[in-house]
C-alpha positions as CSV (number, residue, x, y, z in Angstrom):
1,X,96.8,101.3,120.2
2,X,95.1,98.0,119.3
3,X,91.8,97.7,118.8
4,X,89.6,94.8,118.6
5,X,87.2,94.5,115.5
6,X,84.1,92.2,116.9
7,X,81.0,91.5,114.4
8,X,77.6,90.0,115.2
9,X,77.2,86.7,113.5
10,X,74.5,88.5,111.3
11,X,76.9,91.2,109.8
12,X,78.4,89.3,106.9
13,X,82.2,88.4,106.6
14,X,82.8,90.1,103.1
15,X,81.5,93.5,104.6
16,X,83.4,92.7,107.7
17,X,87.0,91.8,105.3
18,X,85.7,94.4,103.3
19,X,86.3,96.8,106.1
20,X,88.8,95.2,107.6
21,X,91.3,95.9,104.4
22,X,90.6,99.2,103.9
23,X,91.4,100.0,107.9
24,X,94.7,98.3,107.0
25,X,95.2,100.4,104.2
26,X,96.5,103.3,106.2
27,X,99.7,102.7,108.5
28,X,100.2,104.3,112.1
29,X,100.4,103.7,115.5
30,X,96.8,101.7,115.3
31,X,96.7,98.2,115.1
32,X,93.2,96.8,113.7
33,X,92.6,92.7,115.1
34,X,90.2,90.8,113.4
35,X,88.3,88.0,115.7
36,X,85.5,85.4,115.1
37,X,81.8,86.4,114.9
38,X,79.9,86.9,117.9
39,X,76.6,85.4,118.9
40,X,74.5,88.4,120.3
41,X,72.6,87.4,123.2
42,X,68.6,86.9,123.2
43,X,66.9,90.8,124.1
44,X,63.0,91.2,124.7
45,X,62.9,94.2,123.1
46,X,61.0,94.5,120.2
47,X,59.5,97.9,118.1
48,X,56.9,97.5,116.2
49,X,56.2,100.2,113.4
50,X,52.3,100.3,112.6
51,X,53.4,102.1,108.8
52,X,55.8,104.5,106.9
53,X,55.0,107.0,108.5
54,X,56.3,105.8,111.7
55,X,59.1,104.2,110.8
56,X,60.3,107.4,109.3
57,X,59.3,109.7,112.5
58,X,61.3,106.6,114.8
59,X,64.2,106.5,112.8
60,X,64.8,110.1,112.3
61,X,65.6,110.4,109.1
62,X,63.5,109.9,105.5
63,X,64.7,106.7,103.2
64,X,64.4,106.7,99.9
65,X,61.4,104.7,98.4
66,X,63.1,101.2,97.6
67,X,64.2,100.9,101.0
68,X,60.0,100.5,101.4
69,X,59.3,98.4,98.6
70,X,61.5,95.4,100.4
71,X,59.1,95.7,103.8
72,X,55.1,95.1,104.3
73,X,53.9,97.1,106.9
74,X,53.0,96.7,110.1
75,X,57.1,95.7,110.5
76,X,58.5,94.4,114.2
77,X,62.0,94.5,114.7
78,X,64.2,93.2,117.3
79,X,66.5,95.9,119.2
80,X,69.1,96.1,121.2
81,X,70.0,98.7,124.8
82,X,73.0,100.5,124.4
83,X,73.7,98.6,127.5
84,X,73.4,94.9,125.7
85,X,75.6,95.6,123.0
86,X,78.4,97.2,124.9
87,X,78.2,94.2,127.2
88,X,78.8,92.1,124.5
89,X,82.5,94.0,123.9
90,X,83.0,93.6,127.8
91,X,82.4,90.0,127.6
92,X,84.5,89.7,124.7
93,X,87.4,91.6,126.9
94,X,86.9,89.3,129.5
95,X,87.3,86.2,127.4
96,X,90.1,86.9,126.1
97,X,91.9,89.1,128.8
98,X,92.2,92.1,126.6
99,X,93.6,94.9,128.5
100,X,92.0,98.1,129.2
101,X,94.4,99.9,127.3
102,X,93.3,98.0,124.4
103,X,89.6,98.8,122.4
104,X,87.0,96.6,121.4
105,X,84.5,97.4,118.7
106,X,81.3,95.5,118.0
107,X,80.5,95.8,114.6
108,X,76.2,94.5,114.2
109,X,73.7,94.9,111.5
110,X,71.2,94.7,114.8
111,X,69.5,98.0,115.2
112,X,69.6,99.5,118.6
113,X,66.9,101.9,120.8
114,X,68.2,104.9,120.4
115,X,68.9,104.5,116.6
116,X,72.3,106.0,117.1
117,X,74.7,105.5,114.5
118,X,77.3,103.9,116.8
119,X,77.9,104.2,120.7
120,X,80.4,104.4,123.2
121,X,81.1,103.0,126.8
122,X,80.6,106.4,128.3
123,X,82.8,105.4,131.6
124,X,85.7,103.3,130.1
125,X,85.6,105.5,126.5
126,X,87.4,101.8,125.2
127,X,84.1,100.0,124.3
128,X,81.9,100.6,121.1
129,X,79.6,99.4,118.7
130,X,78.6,100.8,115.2
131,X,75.3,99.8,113.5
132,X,76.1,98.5,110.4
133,X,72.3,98.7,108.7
134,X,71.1,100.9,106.0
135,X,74.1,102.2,105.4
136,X,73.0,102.3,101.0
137,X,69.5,104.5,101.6
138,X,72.0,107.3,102.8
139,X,74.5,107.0,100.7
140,X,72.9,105.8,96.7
141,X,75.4,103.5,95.5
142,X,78.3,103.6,98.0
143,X,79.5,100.8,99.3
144,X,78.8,100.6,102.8
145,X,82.0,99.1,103.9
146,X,83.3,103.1,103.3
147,X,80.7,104.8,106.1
148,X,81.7,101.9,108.2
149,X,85.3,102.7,108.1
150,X,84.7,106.0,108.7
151,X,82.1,105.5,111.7
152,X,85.0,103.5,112.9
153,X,87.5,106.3,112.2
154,X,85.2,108.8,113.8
155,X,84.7,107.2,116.7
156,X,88.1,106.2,117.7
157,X,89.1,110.0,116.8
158,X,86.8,111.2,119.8
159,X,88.5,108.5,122.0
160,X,91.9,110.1,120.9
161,X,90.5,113.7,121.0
162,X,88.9,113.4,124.4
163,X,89.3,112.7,127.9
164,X,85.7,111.5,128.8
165,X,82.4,111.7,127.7
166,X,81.4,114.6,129.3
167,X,84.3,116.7,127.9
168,X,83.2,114.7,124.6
169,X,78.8,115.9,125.0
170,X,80.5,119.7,125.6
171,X,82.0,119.4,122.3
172,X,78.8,118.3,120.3
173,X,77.6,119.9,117.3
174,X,73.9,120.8,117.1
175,X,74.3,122.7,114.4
176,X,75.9,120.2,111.6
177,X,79.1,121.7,110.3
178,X,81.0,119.2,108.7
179,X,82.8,118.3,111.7
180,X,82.7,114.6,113.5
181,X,81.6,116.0,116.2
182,X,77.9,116.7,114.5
183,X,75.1,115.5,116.3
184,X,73.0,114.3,113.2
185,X,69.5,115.0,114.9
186,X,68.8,114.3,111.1
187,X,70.4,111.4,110.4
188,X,70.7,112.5,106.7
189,X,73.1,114.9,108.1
190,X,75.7,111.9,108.4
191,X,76.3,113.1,104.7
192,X,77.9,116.1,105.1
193,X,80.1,114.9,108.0
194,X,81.2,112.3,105.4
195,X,81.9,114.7,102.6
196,X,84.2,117.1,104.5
197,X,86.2,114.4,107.4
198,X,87.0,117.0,108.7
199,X,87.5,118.4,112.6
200,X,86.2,122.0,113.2
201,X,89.1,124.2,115.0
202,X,86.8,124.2,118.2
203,X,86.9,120.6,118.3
204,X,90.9,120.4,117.5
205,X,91.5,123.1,120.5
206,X,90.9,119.6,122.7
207,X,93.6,117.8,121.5
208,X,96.1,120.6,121.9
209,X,94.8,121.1,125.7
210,X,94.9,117.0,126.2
211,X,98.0,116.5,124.0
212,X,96.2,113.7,121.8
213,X,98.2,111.2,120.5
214,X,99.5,113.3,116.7
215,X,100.6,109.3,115.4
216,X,97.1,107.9,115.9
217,X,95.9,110.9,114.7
218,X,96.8,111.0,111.3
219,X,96.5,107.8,111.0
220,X,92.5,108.4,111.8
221,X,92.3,111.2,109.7
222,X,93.9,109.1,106.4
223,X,91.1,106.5,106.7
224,X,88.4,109.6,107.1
225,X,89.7,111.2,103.8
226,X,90.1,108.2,102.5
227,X,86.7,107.4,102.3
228,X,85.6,111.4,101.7
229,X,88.1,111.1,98.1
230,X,86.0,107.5,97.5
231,X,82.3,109.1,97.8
232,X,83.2,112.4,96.2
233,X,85.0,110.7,92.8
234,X,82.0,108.2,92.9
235,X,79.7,111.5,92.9
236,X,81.8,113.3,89.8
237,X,82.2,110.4,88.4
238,X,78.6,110.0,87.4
239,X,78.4,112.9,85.8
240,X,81.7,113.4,84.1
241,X,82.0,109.9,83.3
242,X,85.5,110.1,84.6
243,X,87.7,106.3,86.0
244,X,90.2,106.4,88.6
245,X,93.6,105.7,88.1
246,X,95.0,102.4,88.4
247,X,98.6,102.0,89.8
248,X,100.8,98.8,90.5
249,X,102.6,99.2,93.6
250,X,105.3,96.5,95.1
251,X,107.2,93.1,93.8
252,X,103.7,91.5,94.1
253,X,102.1,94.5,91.9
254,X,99.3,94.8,94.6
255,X,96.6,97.3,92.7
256,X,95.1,100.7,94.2
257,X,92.3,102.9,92.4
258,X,94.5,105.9,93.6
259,X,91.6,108.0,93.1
260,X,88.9,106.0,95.1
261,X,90.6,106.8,98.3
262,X,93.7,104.5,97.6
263,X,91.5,101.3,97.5
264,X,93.0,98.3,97.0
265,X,91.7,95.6,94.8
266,X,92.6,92.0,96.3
267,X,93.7,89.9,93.4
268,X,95.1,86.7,93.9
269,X,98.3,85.7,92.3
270,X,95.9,83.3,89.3
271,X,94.1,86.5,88.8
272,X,96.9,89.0,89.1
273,X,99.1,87.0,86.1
274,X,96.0,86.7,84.2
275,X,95.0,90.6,84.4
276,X,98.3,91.3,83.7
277,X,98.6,89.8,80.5
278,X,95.1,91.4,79.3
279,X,96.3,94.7,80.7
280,X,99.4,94.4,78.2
281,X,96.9,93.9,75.1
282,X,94.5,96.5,74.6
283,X,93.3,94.5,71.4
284,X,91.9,91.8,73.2
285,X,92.4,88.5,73.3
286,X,90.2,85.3,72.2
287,X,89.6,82.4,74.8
288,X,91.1,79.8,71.8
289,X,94.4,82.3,71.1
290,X,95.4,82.9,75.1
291,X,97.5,79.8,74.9
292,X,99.2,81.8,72.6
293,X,100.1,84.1,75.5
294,X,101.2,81.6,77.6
295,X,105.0,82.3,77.9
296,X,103.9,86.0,78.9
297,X,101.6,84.1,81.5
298,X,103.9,81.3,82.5
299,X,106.4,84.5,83.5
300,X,103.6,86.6,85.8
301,X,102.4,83.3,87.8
302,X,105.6,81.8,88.4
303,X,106.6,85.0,89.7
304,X,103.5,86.0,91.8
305,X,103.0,82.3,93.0
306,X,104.6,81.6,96.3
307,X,102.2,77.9,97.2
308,X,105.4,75.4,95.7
309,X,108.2,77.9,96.8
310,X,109.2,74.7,98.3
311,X,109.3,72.2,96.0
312,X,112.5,71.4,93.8
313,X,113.0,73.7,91.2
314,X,111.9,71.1,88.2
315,X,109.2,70.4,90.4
316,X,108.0,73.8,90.8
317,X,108.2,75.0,87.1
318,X,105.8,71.7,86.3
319,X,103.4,72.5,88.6
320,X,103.1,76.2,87.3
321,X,102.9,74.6,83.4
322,X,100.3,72.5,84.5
323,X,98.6,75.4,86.3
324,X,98.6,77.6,83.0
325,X,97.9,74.9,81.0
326,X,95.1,74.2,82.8
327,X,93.7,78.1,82.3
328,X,94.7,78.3,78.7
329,X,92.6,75.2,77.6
330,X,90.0,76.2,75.9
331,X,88.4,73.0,76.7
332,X,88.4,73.7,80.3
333,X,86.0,76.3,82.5
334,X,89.4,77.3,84.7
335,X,89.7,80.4,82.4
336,X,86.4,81.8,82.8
337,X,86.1,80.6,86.6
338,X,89.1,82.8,87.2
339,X,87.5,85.6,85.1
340,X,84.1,85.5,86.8
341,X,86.2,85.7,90.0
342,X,87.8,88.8,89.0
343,X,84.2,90.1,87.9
344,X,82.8,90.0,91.5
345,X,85.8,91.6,93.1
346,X,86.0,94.8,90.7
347,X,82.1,95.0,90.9
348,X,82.1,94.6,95.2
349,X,85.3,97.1,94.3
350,X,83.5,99.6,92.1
351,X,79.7,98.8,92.0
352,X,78.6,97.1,89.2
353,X,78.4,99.9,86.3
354,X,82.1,101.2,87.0
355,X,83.4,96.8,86.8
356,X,82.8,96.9,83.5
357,X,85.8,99.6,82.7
358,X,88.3,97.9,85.1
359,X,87.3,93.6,85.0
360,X,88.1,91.6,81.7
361,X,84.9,91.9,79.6
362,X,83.7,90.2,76.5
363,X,82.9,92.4,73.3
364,X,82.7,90.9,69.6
365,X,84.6,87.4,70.1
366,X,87.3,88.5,72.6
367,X,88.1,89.6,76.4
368,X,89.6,92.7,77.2
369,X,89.9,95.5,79.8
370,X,88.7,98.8,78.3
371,X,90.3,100.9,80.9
372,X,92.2,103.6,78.7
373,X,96.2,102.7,79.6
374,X,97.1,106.2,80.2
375,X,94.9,106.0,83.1
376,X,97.2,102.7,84.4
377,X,100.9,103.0,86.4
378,X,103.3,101.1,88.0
379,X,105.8,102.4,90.7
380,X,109.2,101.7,90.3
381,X,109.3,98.8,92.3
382,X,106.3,97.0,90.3
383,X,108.7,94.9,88.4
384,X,109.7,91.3,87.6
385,X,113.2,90.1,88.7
386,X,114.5,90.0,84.6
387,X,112.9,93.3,83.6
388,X,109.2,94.8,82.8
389,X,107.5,93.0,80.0
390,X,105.0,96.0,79.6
């Protein structure tokens, strides 16, 4: 199955990769595309929310208070049909001659009528869209590239599950259970589907009777858990004070927070070497003595770096001194441009309390990781070509 990820030109392209990646995380007989941004068409419709009060009665569901302190009342918002949106994914198909075997999902932080969490093209069952908007006043703290994941999950589960719509409204939940079938009357209810991912037995009894693909399936399911083991460490974690484990996986030492749901933290091959080297010295390391790690440094980059695989070999070892030179020079900013990169990417990983544990911090005159090592693995093919140096 392929399916088609569209996003509205409004929904940004770090949420979007964000997403993307961790769909990609999880192998299986679906194949996630990525595309261009869309342009949504103009719509007439506005809604126009006179206070709190209403807004919270329209969109079903009760925010928490800083959600209100970002918006003056009276507040008019543009909105979309179910209609528009899914026409947007047809066009789209068109364009591009996507078959109807193949599914195309609009991803858009525009808000729509109904105020439904996603929708589907109730004839076809091959068209969707998922609102992508106030995803963090359900969930405190998550990162809403997880609930998008799942929404996308879910909703490609009931395509798999189900032969039409109508079998698909049978099925619904008005009584929230846990299952993805809920019907969240209550939006908050959302929640609770996220925290089981689960399918009630009623619900499964369908894809026994249709003989549902098993592959795509479980593939679905992984991404659903996924996200469930990410919100529910995030929620003990809080409390217990309790970091996930960190494990190097591959040649290329690609790095999972096992216990966040497998998520994957994208380090390039600069940033890889250089966390590397930090990881191997608990002490810490000054800015002025690094160049006194540079051999150690010199071994992770040329390894990792693949951008002069095609030079000469003399050639390709001075471009990687130069390139380490350059980040162990004190007198240069490459060092801490590189460490402010890897900064953003464990706090859009982690949220910006739990970077602290995993990125390369400062404290009294030198950087280091404080992540406690036990916590920190490698699998047996997370090694360089002469030998571990850890």
């Amino acid at each position: 199955m392929k399916v088609h990820l569209i996003r509205s030109e409004g929904f940004k392209m770090e949420d979007y990769n964000h997403v993307f990646n961790i769909l990609n995380q999880y192998s299986g007989g679906i194949t996630f595309v990525p595309s261009e941004p869309i342009v949504l068409p103009d719509t007439d419709i506005e809604i126009t929310y006179e206070d709190k009060d209403q807004y919270e009665r329209q969109a079903l569901y009760s925010p928490r208070g800083a959600f209100f302190e970002k918006r003056s009342f009276p507040i008019t918002e543009k909105s979309y049909t179910e209609e528009e949106l899914l026409s947007v994914c047809n066009k789209f198909r068109k364009e591009n001659n996507i078959s109807d075997s193949e599914q195309v999902l609009l991803l858009t932080e525009k808000k729509n009528v109904s105020n439904w969490f996603g929708g589907v093209d109730q004839t076809t069952l091959n068209n969707f869209f998922i609102d992508c908007s106030d995803w963090d006043y359900y969930f405190n703290g998550f990162d809403i590239r997880f609930p998008i994941a799942f929404s996308i999950a879910a909703w490609l589960m009931r395509k798999v599950i189900f032969t039409s719509a109508k079998e698909g409204f049978s099925a619904l939940h008005k009584k929230p259970r846990g299952c993805i079938m809920d019907y969240c009357i209550d939006k908050k209810e959302i929640q609770l589907q996220m925290r089981t991912a689960d399918i009630c037995d009623a619900c499964l009894s369908y894809s026994e009777k249709n003989d549902a693909n098993r592959v795509h399936m479980n593939q679905l399911m992984q991404i659903m858990e996924g996200v469930r083991s990410n919100l529910l460490f995030r929620d003990r974690s809080k409390y217990l004070r309790t970091n996930s484990r960190l494990e190097f996986r591959g040649m290329m030492h690609k790095m999972y927070l096992t216990d966040l749901g497998d998520l994957q933290v994208n380090l390039n091959p600069t940033e890889r070497a250089l966390y590397l080297v930090y990881l191997n010295h608990p002490e810490g390391i000054s800015r002025a003595d690094l160049i006194d790690f540079r051999s150690e440094l010199k071994k992770y980059y040329a390894f990792f770096s693949s951008k002069w695989d095609e030079l000469s070999q003399f050639d390709r070892e001075m471009k990687i001194h130069e390139a380490v030179d350059l980040l162990t020079n004190k007198l240069e900013q490459k060092l801490m441009q590189v460490l402010s990169r890897i900064r953003r990417k464990f706090i859009d990983t982690v949220g910006e309390d739990q970077s602290k544990t995993y990125s390369i911090e400062s404290y009294d005159g030198k950087y280091k990781i404080l992540l406690d090592r036990e916590l920190v693995s490698f699998d047996e093919d997370a090694k360089l070509t002469d030998g571990n140096i850890y």
